[in-house]
Residue frames as qw, qx, qy, qz and C-alpha x, y, z in Angstrom:
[[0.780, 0.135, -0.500, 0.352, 73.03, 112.87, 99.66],
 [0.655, -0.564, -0.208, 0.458, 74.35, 112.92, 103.41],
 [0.481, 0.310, -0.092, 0.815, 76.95, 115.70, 104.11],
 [0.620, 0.687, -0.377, 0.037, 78.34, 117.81, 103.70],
 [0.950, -0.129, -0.095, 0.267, 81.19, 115.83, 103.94],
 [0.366, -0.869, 0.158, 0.292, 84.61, 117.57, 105.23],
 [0.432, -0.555, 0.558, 0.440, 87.41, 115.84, 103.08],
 [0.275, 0.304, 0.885, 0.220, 85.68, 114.40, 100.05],
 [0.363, 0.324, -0.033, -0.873, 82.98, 116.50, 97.48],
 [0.417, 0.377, 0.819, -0.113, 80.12, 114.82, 95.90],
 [0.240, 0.457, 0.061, -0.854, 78.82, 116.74, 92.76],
 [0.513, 0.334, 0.783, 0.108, 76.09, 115.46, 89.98],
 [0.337, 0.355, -0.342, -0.802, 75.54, 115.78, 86.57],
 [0.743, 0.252, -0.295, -0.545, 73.14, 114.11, 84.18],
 [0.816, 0.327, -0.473, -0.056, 75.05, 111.67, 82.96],
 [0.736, 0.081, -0.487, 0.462, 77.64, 110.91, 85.89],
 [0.464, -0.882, -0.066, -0.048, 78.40, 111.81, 89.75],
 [0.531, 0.512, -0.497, 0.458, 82.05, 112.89, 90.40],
 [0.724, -0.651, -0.083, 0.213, 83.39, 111.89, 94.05],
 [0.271, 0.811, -0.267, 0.445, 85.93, 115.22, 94.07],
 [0.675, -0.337, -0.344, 0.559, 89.10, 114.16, 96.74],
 [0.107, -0.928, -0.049, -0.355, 88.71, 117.75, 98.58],
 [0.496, -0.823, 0.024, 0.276, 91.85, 118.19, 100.47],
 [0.672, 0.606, -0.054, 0.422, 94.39, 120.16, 98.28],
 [0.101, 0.887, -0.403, 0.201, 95.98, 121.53, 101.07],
 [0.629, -0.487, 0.579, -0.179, 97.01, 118.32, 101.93],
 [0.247, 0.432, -0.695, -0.519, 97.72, 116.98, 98.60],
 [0.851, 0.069, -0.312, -0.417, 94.62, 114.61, 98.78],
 [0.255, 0.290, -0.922, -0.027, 96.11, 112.48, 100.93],
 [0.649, -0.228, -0.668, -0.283, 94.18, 109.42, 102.22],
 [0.161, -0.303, 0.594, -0.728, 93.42, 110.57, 105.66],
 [0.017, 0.049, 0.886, -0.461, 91.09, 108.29, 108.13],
 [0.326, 0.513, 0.584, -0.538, 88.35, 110.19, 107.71],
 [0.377, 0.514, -0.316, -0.703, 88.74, 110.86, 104.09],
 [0.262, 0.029, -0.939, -0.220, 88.55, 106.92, 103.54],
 [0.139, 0.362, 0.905, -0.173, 85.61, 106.67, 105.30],
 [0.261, 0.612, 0.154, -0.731, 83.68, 109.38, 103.31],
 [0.350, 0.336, -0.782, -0.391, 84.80, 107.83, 100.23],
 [0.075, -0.153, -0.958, -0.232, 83.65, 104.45, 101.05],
 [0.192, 0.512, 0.629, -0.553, 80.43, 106.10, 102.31],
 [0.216, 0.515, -0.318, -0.766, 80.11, 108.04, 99.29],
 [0.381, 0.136, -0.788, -0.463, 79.97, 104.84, 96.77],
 [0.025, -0.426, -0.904, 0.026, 77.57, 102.90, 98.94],
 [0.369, 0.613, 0.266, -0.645, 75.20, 106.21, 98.90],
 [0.311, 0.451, -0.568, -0.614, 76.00, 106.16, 94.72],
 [0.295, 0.095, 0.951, 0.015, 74.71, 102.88, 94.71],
 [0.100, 0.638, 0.759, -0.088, 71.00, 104.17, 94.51],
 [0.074, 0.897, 0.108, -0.422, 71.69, 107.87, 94.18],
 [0.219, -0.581, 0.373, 0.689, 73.22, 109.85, 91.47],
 [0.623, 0.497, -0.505, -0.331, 74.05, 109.83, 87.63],
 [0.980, 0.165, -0.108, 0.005, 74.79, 105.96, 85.87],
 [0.762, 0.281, -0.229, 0.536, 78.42, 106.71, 85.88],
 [0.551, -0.827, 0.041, 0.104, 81.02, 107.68, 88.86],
 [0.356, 0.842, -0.213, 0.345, 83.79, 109.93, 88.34],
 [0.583, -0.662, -0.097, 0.461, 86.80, 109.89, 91.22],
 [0.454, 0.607, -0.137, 0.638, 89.30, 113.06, 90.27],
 [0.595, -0.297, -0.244, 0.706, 91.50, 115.06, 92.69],
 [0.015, -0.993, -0.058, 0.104, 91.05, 119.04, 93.69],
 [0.196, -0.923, 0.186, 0.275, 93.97, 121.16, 93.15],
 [0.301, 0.743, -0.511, -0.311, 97.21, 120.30, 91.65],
 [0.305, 0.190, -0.931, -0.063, 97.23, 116.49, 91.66],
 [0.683, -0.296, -0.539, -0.394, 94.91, 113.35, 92.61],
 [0.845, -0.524, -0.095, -0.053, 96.02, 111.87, 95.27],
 [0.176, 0.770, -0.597, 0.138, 99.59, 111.69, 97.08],
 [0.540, 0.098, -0.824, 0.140, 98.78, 108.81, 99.17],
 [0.699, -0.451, -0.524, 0.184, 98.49, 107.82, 102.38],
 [0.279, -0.838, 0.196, -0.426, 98.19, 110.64, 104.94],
 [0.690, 0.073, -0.604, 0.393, 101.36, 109.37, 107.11],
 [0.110, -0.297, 0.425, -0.848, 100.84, 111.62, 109.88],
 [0.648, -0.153, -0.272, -0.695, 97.87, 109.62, 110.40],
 [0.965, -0.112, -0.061, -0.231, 99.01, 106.85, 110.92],
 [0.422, -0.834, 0.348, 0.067, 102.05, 107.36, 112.75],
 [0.805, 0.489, -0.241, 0.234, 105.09, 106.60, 109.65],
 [0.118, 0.712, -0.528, 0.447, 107.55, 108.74, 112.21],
 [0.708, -0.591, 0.295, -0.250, 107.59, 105.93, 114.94],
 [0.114, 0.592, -0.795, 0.066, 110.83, 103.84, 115.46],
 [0.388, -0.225, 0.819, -0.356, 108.88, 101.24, 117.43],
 [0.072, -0.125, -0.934, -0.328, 107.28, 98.21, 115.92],
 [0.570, -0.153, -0.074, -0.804, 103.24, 98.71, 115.44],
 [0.722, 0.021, 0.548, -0.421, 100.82, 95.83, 116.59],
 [0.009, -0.183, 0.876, 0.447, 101.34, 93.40, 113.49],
 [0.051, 0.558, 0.800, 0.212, 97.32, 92.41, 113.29],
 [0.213, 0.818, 0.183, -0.502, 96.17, 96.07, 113.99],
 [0.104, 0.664, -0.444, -0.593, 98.33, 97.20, 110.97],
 [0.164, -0.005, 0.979, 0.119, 97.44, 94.14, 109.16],
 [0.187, 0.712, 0.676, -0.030, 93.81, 94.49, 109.45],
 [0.096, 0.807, 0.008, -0.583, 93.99, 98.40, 108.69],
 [0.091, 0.377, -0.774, -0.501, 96.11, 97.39, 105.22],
 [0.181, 0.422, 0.888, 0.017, 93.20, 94.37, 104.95],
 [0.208, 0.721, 0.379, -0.541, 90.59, 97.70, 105.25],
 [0.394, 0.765, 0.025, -0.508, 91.66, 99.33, 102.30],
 [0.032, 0.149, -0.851, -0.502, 91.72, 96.79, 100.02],
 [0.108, 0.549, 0.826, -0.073, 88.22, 95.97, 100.97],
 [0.116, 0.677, 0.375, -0.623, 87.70, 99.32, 100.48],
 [0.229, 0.369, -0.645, -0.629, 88.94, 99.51, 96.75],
 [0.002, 0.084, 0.976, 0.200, 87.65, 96.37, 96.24],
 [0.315, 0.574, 0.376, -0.655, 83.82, 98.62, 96.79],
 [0.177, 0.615, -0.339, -0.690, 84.85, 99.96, 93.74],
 [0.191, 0.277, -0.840, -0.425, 85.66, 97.16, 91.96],
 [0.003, -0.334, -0.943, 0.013, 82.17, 95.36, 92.81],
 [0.284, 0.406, 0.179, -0.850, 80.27, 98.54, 92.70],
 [0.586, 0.319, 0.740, 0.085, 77.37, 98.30, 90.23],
 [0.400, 0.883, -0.015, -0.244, 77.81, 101.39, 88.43],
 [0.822, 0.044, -0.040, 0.567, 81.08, 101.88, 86.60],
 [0.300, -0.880, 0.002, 0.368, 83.55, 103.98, 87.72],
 [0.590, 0.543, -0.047, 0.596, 86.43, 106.20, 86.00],
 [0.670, -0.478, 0.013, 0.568, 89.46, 107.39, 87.51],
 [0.446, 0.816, 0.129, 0.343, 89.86, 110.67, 86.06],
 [0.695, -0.630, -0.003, 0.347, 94.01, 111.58, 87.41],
 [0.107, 0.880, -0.283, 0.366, 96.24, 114.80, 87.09],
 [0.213, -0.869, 0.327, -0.305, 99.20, 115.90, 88.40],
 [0.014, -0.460, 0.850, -0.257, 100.50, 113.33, 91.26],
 [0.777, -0.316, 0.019, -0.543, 99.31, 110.00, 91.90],
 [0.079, 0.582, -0.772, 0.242, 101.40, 108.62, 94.56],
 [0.039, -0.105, 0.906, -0.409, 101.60, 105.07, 96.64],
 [0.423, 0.247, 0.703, -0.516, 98.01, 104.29, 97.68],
 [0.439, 0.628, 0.043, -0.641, 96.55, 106.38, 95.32],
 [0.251, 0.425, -0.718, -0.490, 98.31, 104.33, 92.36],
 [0.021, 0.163, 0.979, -0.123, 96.70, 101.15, 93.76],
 [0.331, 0.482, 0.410, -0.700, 93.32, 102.76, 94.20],
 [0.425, 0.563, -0.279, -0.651, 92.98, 103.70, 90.63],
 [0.104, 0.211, -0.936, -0.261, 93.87, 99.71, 89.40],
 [0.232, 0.362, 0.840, -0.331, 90.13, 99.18, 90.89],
 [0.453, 0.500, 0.257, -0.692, 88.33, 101.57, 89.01],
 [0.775, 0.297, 0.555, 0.048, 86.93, 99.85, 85.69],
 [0.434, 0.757, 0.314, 0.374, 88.37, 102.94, 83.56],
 [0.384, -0.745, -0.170, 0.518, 91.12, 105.01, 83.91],
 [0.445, 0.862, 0.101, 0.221, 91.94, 108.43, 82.09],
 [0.716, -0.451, -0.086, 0.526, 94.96, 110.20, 82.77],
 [0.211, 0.965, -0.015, -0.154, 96.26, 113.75, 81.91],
 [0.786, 0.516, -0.229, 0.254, 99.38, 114.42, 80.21],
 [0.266, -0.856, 0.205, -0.393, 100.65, 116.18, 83.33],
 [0.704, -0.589, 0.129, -0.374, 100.81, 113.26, 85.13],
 [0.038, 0.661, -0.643, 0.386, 103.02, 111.23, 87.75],
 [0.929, -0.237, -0.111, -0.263, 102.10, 107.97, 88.78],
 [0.347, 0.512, -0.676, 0.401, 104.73, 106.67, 91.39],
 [0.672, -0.120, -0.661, 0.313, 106.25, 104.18, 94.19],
 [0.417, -0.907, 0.018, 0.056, 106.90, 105.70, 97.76],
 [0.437, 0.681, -0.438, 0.392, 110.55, 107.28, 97.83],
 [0.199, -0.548, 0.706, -0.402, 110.99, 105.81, 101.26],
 [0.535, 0.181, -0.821, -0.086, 111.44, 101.91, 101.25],
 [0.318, -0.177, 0.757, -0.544, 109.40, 101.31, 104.69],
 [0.723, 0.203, 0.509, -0.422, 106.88, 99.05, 102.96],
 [0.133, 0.371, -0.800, -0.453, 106.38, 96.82, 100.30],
 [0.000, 0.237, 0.971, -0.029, 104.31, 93.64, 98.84],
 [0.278, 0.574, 0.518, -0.570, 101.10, 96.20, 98.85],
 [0.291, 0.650, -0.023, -0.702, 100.96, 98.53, 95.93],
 [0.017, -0.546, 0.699, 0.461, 102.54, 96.57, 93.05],
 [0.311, 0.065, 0.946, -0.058, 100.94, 92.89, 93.40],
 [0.528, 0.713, 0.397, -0.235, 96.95, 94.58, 92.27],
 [0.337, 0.677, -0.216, -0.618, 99.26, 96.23, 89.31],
 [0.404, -0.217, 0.855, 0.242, 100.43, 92.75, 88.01],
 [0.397, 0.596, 0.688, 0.119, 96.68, 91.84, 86.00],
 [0.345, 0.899, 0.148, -0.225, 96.92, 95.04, 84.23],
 [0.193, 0.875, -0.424, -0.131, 100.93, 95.42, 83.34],
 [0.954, 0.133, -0.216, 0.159, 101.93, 91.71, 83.84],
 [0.766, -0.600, -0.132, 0.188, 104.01, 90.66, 86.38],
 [0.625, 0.340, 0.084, 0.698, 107.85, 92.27, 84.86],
 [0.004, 0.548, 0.055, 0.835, 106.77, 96.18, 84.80],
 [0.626, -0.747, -0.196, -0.107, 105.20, 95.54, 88.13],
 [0.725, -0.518, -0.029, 0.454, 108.60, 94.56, 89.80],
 [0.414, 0.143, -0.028, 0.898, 110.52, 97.12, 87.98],
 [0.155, -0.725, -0.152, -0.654, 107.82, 100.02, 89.15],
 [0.819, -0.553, -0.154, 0.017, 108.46, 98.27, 92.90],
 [0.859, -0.283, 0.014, 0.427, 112.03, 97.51, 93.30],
 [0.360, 0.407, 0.163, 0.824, 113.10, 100.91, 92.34],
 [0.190, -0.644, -0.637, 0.378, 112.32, 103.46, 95.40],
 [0.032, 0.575, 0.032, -0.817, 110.63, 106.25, 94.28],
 [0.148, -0.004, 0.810, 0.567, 109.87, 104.82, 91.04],
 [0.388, 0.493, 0.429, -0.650, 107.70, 106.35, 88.46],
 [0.380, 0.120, 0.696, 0.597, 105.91, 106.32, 85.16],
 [0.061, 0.298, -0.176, -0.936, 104.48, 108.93, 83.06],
 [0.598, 0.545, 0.128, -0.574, 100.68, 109.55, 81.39],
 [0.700, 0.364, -0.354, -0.502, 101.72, 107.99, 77.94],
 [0.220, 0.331, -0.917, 0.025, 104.01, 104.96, 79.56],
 [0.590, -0.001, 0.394, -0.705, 100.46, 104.68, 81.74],
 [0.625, 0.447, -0.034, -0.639, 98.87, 103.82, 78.85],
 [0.467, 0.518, -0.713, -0.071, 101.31, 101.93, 77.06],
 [0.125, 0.173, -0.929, 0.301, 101.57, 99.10, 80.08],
 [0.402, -0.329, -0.623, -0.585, 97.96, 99.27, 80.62],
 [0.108, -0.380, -0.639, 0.660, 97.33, 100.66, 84.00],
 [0.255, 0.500, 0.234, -0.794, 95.39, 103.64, 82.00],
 [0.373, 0.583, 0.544, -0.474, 93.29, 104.05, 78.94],
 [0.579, 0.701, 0.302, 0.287, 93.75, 106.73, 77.98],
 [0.364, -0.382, -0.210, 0.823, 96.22, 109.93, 78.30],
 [0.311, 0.663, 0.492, 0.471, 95.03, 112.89, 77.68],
 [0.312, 0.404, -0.315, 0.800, 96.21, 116.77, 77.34],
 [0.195, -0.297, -0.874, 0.331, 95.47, 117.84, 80.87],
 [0.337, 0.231, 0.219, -0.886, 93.11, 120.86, 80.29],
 [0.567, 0.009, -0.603, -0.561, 90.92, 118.04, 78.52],
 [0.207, -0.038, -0.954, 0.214, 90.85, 115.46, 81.23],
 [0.456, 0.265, 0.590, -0.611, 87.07, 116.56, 83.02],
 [0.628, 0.414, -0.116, -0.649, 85.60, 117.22, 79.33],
 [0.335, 0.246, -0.892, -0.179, 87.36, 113.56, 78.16],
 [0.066, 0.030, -0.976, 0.204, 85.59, 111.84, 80.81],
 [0.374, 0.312, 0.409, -0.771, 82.73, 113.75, 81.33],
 [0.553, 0.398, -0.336, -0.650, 82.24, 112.98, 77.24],
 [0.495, 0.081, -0.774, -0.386, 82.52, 109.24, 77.75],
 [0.303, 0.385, 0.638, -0.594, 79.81, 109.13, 80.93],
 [0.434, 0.465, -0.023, -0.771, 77.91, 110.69, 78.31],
 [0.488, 0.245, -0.676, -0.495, 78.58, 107.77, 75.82],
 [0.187, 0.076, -0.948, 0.246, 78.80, 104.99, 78.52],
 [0.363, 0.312, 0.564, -0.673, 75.13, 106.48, 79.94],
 [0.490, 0.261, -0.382, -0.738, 73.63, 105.54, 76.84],
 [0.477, 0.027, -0.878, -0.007, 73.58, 101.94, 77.64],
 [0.685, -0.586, -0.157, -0.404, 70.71, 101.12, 80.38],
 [0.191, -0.712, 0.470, -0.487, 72.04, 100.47, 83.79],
 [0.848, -0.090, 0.439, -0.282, 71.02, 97.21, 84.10],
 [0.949, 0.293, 0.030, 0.115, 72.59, 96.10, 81.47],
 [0.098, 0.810, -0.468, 0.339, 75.84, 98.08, 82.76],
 [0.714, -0.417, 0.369, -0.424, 75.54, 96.41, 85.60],
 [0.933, -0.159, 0.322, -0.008, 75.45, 93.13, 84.43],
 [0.635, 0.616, -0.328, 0.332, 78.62, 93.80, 81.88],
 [0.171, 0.697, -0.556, 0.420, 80.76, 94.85, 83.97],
 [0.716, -0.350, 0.561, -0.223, 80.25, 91.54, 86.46],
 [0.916, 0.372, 0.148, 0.035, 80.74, 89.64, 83.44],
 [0.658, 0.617, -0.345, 0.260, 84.05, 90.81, 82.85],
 [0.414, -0.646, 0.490, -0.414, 84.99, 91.25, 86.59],
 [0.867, -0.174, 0.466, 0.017, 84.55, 87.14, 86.87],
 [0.885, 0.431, -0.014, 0.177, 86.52, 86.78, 83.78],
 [0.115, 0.839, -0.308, 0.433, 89.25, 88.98, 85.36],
 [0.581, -0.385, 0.627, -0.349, 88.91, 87.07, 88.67],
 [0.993, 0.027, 0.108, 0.048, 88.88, 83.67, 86.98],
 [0.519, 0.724, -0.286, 0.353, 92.68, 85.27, 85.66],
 [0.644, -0.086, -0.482, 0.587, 93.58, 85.68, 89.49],
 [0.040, 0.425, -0.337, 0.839, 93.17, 89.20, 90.33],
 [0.569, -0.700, 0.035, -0.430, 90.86, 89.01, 93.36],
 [0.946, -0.088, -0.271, 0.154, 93.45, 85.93, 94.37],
 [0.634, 0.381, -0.166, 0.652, 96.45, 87.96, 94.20],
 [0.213, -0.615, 0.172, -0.739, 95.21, 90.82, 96.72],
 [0.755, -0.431, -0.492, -0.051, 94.67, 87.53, 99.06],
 [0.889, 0.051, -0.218, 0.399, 97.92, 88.30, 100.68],
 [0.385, 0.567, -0.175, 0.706, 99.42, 91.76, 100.46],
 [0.382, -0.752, 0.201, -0.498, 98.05, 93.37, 103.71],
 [0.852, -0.504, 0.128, -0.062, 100.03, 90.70, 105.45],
 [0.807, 0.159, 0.018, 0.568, 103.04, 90.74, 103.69],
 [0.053, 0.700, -0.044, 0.711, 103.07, 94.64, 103.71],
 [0.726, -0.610, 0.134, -0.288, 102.22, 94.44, 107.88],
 [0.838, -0.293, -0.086, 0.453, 105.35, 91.73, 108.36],
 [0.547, 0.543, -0.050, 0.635, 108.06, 94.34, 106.23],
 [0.333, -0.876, -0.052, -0.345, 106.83, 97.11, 108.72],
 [0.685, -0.700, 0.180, -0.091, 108.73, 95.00, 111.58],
 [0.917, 0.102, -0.106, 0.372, 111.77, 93.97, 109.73],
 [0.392, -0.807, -0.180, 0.403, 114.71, 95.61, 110.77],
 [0.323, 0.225, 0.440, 0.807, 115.98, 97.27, 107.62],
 [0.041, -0.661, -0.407, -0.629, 112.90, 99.44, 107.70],
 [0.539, -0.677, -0.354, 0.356, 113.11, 99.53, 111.40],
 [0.577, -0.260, 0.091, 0.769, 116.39, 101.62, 110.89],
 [0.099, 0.480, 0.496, 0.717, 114.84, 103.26, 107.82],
 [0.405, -0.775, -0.436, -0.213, 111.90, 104.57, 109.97],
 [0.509, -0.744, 0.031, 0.432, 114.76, 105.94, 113.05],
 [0.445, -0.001, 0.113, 0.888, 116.84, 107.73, 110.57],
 [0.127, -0.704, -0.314, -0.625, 113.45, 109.52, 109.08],
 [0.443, -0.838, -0.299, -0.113, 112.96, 110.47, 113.00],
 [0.607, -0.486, 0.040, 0.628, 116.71, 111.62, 113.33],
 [0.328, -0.056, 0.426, 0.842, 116.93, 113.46, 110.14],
 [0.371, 0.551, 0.474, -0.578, 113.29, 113.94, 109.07],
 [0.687, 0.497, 0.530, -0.033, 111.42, 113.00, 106.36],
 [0.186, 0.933, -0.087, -0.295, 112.91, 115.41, 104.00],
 [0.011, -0.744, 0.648, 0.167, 116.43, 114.20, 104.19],
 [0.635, -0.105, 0.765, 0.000, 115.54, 110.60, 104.25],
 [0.709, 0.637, 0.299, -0.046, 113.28, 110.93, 100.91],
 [0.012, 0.842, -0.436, -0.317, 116.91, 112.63, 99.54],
 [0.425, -0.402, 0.805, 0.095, 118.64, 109.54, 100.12],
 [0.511, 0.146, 0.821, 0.206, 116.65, 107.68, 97.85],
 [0.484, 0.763, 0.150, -0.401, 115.59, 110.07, 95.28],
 [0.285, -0.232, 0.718, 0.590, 116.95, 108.75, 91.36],
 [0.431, 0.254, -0.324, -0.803, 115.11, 109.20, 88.32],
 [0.809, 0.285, -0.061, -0.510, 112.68, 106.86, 86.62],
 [0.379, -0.176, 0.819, 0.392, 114.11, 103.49, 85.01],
 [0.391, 0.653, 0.629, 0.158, 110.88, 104.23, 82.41],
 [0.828, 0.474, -0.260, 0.150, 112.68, 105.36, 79.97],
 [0.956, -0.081, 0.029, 0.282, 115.49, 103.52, 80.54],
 [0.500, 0.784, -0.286, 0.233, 119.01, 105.28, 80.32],
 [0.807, -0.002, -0.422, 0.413, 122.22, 104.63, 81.27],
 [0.530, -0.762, -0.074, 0.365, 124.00, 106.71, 84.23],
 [0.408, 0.888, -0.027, 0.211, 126.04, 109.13, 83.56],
 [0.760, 0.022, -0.337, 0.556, 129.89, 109.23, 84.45]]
């Protein structure tokens, strides 16, 4: 395979190739060049590797999201509405690799797995999850209409808008499970050997006939709506940008800085449910 790649690790076994997000000192986030290594990665996996493709996270958590320094979160001033549009179009085509890929893939996710990274993982055909783990909203309200909408065909349309309309909102490894964004949960010093052990079952089945399962249920999924439902978001998520609630939202984070802003809206979970204390 090509490489070495800078942000992104490639490593093969027998049974299954793992695409390792490589930037723990940056908590995996989804930097420019780490999305295009990634989608390079799965169109090399087409033809190369093991039957089954692994995505997991280096260091202490999968993914945090979007790399916002990247893609300038601290400006005050309205972005280009079709540049930021099409860039929010990009990676959904770019999950959406995943989710037409002929191998199958597993999501194998520790630790944190924030904003993008929660969406990301609703493509892969299989996801595992450690007990460790954190699946959550951004804690700063400057977007919306993106992350939630792909979680709808897995958790049904309710548990989406409460994991949305709640900033900062998260849900835990077994509540994962329970709404059916994951699998399975499992403890997290088990989570490589859990997945690695069903590659091992799933490679037992001939690739070709992988293959053509998992398009068979994909169109039965997509006759349900989900490819229908992603028609939309990168253009709702691209107007919010310029409203001026987030406008303001977006000039306090550059008067106060990101820190203090994410303060403002830090509150616990609403999974489980409890009441405020007096």
């Amino acid at each position: 395979m090509a490489g070495p790649y800078q942000t992104i690790r490639v490593d093969h076994e027998p049974a299954l190739s793992w695409i390792v997000l490589d930037r723990p000192e940056a908590a995996n986030a989804l930097s420019p060049q780490l999305l295009d290594e990634f989608s390079d990665a799965l169109d090399r996996l087409q033809s190369e590797g093991g039957p089954v493709i692994a995505i997991r996270g280096e260091g202490r958590g999968f993914c945090s999201g979007m790399d916002l320094g990247s893609y300038g979160a601290s400006d005050t001033g309205p972005a280009d509405p079709m540049a930021d549009r099409n860039r929010l179009h990009d990676n959904v085509q770019r999950w959406l690799k995943m989710w037409d890929h002929p191998k199958p893939i597993i999501t194998a996710v520790h630790g944190y797995c924030m904003a993008a990274a929660a969406q990301m993982c609703v493509f892969a055909d299989i996801t595992v999850v450690a007990d460790d783990v954190r699946i959550g909203e951004p804690t700063i309200p400057i977007g919306g209409g993106f992350i939630a909408p792909a979680w709808v065909s897995l958790v049904g349309h309710k548990r989406a808008k409460e994991f949305a309309f709640v900033p900062g909102n998260s849900i835990d490894g077994p509540t994962a499970v329970t709404w059916g964004w994951a699998n399975h949960c499992v403890p997290a010093a088990d989570l490589i050997g859990a997945v690695r052990g069903l590659a091992v079952r799933i490679a037992l089945t001939p690739s070709a006939v992988l293959r053509l399962k998992k398009l068979s249920i994909n169109r039965a999924a997509e006759a349900g709506g989900f490819r229908q439902a992603l028609s939309g978001i990168a253009e709702i998520d691209a107007l919010l940008h310029l409203a001026p609630a987030v406008l303001e939202v977006r000039a306090r984070m550059k008067e106060k800085g990101l820190k203090a802003v994410i303060q403002e809206f830090k509150v616990p979970p609403t999974t489980p449910l409890v009441a405020p204390k007096e």
